[in-house]
N, C-alpha and C positions, 0 to 999 in steps of 0.2 A: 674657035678653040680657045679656052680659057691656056693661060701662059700660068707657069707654077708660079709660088711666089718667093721670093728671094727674103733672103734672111731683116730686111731692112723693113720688108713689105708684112711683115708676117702679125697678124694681129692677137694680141693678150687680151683677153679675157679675167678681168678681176671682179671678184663682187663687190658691189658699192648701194652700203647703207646709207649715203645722203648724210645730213648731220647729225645720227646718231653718231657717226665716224670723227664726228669734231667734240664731244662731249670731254670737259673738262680743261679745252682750249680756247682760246681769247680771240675772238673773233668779230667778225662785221656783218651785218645783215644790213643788205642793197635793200629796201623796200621800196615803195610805193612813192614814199612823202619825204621820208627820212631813211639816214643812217644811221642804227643804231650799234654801238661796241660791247662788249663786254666778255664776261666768260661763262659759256653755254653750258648752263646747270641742269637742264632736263628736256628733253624731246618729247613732246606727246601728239596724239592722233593729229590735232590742228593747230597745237600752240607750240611755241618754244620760252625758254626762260633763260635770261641773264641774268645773271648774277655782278654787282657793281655796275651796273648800266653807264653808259653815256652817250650822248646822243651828237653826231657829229653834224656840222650847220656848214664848215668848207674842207674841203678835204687839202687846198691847196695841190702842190706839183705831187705827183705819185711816188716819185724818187724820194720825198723828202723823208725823213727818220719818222716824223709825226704830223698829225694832221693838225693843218691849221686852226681851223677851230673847232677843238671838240670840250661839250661840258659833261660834268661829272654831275648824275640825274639825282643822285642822293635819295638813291629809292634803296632802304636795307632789307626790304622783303624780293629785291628785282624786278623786273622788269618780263611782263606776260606778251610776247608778239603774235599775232596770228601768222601761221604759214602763209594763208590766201595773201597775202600784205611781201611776201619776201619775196622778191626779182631773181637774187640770188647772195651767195654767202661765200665768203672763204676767209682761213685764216690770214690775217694784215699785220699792220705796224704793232 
């Protein structure tokens, strides 16, 4: 017999567009090789695009305010990343 479920247990359901949902937020993509920062200017079928790029080399302790080493890519047209390349992403420092 399945047991009800209690208010704790009870599961929500939201929709979730992945990073279209981050568009216009400063963010981090976990890839492959590198970590690259900046702020997510366009979402397309297999690419995404920063905007102010930088590519971080140590992230240092997690706690800290900012990442150990990170440089500014000085690319003013941004930065093109393949999705196939992104591990994973979320908004950071």
């Amino acid at each position: 017999m399945n047991k009800p479920l209690t208010n704790k247990e009870k599961i929500i359901e939201k929709k979730f567009n992945g990073l279209k949902e981050l568009l216009g937020e400063t963010v981090t993509l976990f890839c492959v090789t590198y970590f690259y920062h900046g702020k997510l200017v366009a979402v397309g079928e297999d690419e995404v695009k920063l905007g102010n790029p930088s590519i971080i080399y140590e992230t240092g302790d997690w706690n800290d305010k900012e990442w150990s080493d990170i440089q500014d890519m000085h690319l003013p047209d941004g930065l093109i990343v393949r999705k196939s390349a992104i591990e994973s992403y979320a908004k950071t420092k």
